[in-house]
C-alpha positions as CSV (number, residue, x, y, z in Angstrom):
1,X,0.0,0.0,0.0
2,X,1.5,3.3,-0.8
3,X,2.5,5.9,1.8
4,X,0.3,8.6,2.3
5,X,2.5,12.0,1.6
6,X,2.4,15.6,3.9
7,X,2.3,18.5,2.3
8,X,3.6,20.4,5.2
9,X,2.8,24.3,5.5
10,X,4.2,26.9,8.1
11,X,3.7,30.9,8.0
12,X,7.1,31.6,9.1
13,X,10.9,30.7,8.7
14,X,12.1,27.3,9.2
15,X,15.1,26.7,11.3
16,X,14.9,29.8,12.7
17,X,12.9,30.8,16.0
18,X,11.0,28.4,18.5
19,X,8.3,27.2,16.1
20,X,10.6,27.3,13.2
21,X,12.9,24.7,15.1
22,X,10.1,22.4,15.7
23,X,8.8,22.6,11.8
24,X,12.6,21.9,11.2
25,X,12.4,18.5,13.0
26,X,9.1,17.7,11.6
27,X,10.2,18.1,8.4
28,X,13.6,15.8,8.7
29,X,11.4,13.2,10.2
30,X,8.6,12.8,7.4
31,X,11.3,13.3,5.0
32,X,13.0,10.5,6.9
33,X,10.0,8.0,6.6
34,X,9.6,8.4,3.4
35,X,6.3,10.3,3.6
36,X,7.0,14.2,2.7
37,X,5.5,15.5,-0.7
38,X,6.6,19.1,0.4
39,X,7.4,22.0,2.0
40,X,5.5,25.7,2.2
41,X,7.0,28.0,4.2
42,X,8.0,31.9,4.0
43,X,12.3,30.8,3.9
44,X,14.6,28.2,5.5
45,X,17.9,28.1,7.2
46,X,20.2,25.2,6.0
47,X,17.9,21.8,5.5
48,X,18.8,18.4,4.7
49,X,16.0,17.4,2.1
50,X,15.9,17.6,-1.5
51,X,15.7,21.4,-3.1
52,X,12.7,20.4,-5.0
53,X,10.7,19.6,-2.0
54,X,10.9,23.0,-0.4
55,X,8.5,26.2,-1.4
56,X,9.0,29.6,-0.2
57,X,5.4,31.1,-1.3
58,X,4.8,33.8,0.5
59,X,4.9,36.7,-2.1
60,X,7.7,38.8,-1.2
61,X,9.1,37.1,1.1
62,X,10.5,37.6,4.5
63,X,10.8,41.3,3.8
64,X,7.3,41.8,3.2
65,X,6.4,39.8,6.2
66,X,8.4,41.6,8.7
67,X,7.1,44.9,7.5
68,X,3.5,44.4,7.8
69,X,4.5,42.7,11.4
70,X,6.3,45.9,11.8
71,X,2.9,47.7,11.1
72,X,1.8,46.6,14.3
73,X,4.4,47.1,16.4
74,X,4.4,50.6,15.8
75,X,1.0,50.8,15.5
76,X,0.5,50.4,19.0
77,X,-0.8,46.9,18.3
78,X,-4.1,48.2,16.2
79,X,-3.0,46.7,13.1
80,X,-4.2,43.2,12.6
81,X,-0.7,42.2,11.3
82,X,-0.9,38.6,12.2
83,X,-4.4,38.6,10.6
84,X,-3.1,40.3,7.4
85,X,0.2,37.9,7.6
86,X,-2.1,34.8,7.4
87,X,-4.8,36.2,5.0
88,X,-1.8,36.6,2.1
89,X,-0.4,32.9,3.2
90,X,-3.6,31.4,2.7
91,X,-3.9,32.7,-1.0
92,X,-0.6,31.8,-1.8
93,X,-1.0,28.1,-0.5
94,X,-4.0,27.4,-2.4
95,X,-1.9,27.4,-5.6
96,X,-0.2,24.2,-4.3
97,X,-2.2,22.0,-2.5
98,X,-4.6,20.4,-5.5
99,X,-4.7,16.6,-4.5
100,X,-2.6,16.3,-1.5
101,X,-3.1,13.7,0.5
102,X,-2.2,15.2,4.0
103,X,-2.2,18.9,4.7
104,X,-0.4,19.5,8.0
105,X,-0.1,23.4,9.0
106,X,0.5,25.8,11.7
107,X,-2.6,28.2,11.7
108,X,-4.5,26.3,9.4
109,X,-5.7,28.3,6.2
110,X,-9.1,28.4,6.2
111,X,-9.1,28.3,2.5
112,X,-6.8,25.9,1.9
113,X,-7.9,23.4,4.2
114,X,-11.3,23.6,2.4
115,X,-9.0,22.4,-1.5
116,X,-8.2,19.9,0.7
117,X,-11.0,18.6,2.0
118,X,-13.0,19.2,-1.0
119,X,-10.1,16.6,-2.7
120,X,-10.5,14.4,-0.1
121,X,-7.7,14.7,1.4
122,X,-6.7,14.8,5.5
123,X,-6.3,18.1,7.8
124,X,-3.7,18.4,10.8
125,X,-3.5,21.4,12.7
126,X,-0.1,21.7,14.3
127,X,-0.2,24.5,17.6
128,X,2.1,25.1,20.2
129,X,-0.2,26.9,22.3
130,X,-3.5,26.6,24.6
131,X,-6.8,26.7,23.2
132,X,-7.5,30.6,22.2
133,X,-10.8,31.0,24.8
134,X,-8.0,30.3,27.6
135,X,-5.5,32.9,26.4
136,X,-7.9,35.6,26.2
137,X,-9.4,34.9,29.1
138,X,-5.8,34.7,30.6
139,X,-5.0,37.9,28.6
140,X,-7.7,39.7,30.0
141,X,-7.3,38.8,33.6
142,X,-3.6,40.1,33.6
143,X,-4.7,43.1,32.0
144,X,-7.4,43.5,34.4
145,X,-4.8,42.9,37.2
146,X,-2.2,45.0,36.0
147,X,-3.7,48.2,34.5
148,X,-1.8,47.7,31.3
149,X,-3.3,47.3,27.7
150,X,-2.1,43.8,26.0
151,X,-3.1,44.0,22.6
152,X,-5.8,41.2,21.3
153,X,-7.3,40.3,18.1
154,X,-10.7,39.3,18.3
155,X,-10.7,38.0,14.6
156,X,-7.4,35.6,15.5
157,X,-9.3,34.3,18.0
158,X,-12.5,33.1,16.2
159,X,-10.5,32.3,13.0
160,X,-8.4,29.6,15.3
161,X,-11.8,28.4,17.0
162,X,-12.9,27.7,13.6
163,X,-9.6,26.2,12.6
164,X,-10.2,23.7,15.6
165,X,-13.9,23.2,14.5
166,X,-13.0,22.2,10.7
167,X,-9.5,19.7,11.3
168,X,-9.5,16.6,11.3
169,X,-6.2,16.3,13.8
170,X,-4.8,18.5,16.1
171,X,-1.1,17.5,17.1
172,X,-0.3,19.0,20.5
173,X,3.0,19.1,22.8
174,X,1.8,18.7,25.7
175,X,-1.5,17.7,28.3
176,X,-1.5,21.3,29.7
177,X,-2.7,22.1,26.0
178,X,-4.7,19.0,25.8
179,X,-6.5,19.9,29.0
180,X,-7.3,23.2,27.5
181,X,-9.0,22.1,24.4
182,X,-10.9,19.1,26.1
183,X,-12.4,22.1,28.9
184,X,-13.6,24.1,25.8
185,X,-15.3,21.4,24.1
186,X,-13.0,19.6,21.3
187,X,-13.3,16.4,20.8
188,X,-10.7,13.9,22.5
189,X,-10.7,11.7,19.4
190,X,-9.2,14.8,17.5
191,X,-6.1,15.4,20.0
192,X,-2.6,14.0,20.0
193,X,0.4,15.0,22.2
194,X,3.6,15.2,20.8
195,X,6.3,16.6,23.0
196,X,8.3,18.9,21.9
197,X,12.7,17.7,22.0
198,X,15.5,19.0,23.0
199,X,19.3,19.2,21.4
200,X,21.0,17.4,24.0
201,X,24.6,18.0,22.3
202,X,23.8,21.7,21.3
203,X,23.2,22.2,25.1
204,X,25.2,20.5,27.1
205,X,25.9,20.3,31.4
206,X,28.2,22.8,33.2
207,X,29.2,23.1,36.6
208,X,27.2,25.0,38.3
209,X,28.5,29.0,39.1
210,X,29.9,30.0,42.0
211,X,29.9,33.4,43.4
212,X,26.8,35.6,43.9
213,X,23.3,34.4,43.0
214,X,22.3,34.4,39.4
215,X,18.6,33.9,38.0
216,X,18.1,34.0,34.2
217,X,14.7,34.8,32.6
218,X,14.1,34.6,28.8
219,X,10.9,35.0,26.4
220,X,9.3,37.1,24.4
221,X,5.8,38.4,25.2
222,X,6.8,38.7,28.5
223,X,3.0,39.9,30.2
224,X,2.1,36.4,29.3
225,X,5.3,34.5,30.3
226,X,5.2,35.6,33.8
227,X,7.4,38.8,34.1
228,X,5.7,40.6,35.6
229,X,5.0,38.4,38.6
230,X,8.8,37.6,38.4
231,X,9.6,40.9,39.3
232,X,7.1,41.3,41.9
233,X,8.6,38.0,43.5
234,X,12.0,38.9,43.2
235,X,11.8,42.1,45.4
236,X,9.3,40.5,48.0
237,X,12.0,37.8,48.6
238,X,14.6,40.2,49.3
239,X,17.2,38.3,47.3
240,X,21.2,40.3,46.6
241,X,21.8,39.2,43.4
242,X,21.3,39.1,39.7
243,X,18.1,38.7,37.7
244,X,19.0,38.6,34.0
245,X,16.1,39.0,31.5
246,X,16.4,38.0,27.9
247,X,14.5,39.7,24.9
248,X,13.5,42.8,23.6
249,X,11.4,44.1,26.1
250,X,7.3,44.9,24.9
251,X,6.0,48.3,25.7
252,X,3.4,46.7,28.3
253,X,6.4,45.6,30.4
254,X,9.1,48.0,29.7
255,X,8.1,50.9,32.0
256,X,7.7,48.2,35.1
257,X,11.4,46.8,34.6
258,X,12.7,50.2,34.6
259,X,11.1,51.2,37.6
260,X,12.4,48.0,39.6
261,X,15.7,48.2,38.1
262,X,15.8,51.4,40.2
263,X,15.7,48.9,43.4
264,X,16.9,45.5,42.3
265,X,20.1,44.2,40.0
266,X,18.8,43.4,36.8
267,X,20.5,42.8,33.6
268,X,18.8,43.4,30.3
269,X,21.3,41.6,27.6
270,X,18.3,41.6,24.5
271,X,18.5,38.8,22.3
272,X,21.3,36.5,23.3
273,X,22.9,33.0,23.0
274,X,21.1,31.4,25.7
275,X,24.2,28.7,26.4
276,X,26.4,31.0,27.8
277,X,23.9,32.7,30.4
278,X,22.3,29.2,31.6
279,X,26.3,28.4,32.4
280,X,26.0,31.5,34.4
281,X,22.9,31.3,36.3
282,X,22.2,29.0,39.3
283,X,18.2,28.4,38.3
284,X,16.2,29.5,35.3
285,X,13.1,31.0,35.9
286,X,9.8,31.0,34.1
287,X,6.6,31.3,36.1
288,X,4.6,31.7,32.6
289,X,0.4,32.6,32.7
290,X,0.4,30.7,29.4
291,X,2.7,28.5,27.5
292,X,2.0,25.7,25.4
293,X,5.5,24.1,26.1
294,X,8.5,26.3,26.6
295,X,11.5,25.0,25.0
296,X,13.9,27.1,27.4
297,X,13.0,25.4,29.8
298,X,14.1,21.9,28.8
299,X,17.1,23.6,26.9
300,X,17.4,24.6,30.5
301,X,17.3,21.3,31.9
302,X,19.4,19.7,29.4
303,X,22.2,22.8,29.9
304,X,22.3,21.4,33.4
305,X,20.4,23.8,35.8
306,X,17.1,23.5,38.0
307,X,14.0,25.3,36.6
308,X,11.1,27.3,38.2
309,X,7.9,27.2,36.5
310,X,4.6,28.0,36.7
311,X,1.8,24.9,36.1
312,X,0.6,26.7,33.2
313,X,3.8,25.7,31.7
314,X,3.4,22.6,29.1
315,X,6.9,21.8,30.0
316,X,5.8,20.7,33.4
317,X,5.3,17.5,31.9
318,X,8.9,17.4,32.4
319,X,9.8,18.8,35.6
320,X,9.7,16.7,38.7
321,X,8.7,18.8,42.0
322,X,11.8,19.3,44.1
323,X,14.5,17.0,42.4
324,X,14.7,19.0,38.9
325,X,12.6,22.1,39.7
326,X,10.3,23.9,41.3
327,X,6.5,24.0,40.1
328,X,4.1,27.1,41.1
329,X,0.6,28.0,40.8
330,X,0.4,30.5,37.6
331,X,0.1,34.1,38.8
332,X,1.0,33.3,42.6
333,X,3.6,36.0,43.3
334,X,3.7,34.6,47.1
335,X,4.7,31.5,45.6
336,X,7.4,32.4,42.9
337,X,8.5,34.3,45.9
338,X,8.9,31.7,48.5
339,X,10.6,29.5,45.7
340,X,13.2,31.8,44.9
341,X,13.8,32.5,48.3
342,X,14.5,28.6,48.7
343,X,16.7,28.5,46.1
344,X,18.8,31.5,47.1
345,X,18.9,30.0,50.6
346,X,19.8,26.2,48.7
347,X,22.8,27.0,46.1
348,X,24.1,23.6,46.8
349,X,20.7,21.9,46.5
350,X,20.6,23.3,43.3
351,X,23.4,22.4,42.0
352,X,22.2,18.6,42.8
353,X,18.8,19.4,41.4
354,X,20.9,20.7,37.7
355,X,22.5,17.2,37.0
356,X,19.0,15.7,38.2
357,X,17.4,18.2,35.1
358,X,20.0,16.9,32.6
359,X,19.3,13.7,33.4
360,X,15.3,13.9,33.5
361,X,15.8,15.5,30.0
362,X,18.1,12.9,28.3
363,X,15.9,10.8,26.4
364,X,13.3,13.2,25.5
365,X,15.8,14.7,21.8
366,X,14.6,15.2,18.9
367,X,14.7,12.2,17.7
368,X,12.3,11.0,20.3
369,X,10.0,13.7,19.3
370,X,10.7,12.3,15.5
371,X,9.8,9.0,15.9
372,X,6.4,10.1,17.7
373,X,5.2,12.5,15.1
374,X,5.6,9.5,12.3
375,X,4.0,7.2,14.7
376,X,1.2,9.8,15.1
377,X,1.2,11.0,10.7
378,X,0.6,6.9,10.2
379,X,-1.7,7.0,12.9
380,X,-3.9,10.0,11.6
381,X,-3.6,9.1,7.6
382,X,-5.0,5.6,8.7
């Protein structure tokens, strides 16, 4: 019987980013089983599959991309970049997807999927994050709680929720997104987790630092990671040291870390190489309101250091309470605080807890996570 073949679509850049890392690794895999027609994507780093199997069909290209994303950012968030971003995408796509068997994307295409089904082919939706009811809901609370503006699209929202109404498959990374879908109504049948790897020889254990306490932070869209209530934390334990905070900092949050960097040690780097700060911090911190996975936090655990997260984390999955890391209720400053605190108090716990992290982490690489997403492609073209 003939294998089924994946056309395989993401709006973005592969090999480049969080989500373009996974796609990356999705892509070697079906290539690897012998079950990828091809690849639509905006542009690609360096990949190991034939030339004629890869499509860069957004019209103009990365460029054009990044400017209308740009729109937004300096648009205060009122223009509906992402919306606009995904709109072009799915009217390029639908010039290559006559007859495919399996159509696998990240934001499904409305359009598209539609070709598809219409010649009978199979949908997968592949997400990263929570159902979209629970991050607006999220969204708003924090908004609500901090007296800042986060900027939401409405229309996102209720194009996903139809996205999730119209698939046939919805591949997940974790049962913290699993759970979210199930509570707003999709069907079980439809769901399967896929966890996420880790590049075990890309980060790699180090001793753990000496000298005064270090914390790292890194992540974009930092309201919804958990900054905020880092911060908070971090003065309430009245810990000397050194919070470092990755990433280009969003306007909601950028007044707020200025203000405590007034009273606190904090070091604002911008986008770095994440290797050489976890060798320099004693924990990593991430006490997210929302996040689907995290891959900094295993990259984390594999780079040898203990991890504080928050259980709206999907990495949690991988983090064992008290011998690899610490696990907090989301939004519980008293919490993040009293862990921290612990920690600081602990250094040489820690450092036991870090080799415990690498070796929690060990088995779950890439090609773990490649050998599951084949089993579940066969699975879902059955």
């Amino acid at each position: 019987m003939k294998t089924r073949q994946v056309t395989y679509a993401i709006n973005g850049d592969i090999g480049i980013g969080g989500t373009g890392t996974v796609a990356q690794h999705a892509v070697l895999a079906l290539d690897g089983a012998g079950m990828l027609q091809c690849v639509l994507c905006r542009s690609h780093k360096t990949l190991a599959i034939p030339a004629s199997k890869i499509r860069h069909v957004f019209p103009g290209g990365k460029a054009l991309s990044q400017m209308i994303t740009g729109l937004s950012f300096y648009g205060g968030g009122l223009f509906p970049s992402q919306n606009v971003n995904d709109w072009i995408f799915d009217d390029a796509l639908r010039r290559h997807v006559r007859g495919c068997d399996i159509f696998a994307a990240w934001n499904m295409p409305i359009k598209t999927h539609q070709i598809v089904k219409d010649d009978g082919g199979t949908t997968i939706k592949l997400t990263g994050s929570t159902h979209p009811s629970l991050r607006r809901a999220i969204t708003m609370d924090e908004e609500r709680r901090r007296g800042i503006r986060i900027p939401l699209s409405l229309a996102s929202d209720l194009r996903e929720s139809k996205e999730i109404a119209l698939v046939d498959h919805i591949i997940v990374p974790s049962r913290f997104v699993e759970e979210s879908y199930l509570h707003h109504g999709v069907d079980a049948t439809k769901l399967h987790i896929v966890p996420f790897g880790v590049d075990t020889q890309k980060y790699v254990s180090t001793p753990a630092p000496t000298g005064e306490f270090v914390a790292f932070f890194s992540g974009q869209n930092q309201h919804r990671k958990g900054l905020l209530d880092l911060l908070e934390a971090w003065q309430k334990a009245g810990i000397n040291g050194t919070l470092i905070i990755a990433g280009n900092l969003q306007p909601e949050v950028r007044e707020t870390v200025r203000q405590y960097q007034h009273v606190m040690n904090i070091e604002l780097p911008g986008f770095v190489d994440q290797r050489e700060y976890f060798k320099r911090a004693h924990l990593f911190v991430f006490p997210s309101l929302e996040d689907g996975f995290a891959l900094v936090v295993t990259e984390a655990m594999a780079s040898g250091r203990p991890v504080l997260i928050s259980d709206h984390t999907g990495a949690k999955d991988f983090v064992h309470e008290g011998k690899d890391g610490f696990i907090v209720p989301a939004g519980d400053v008293n919490a993040i605080a009293a862990k921290l605190r612990f920690a600081y108090d602990n250094r040489q716990l820690l450092a036991k807890m870090g080799k415990a992290a690498r070796k929690s982490i060990e088995k779950n690489t890439w090609d773990t996570y490649a050998q599951a997403l084949v089993r579940t492609f066969k699975k879902c073209s059955a």
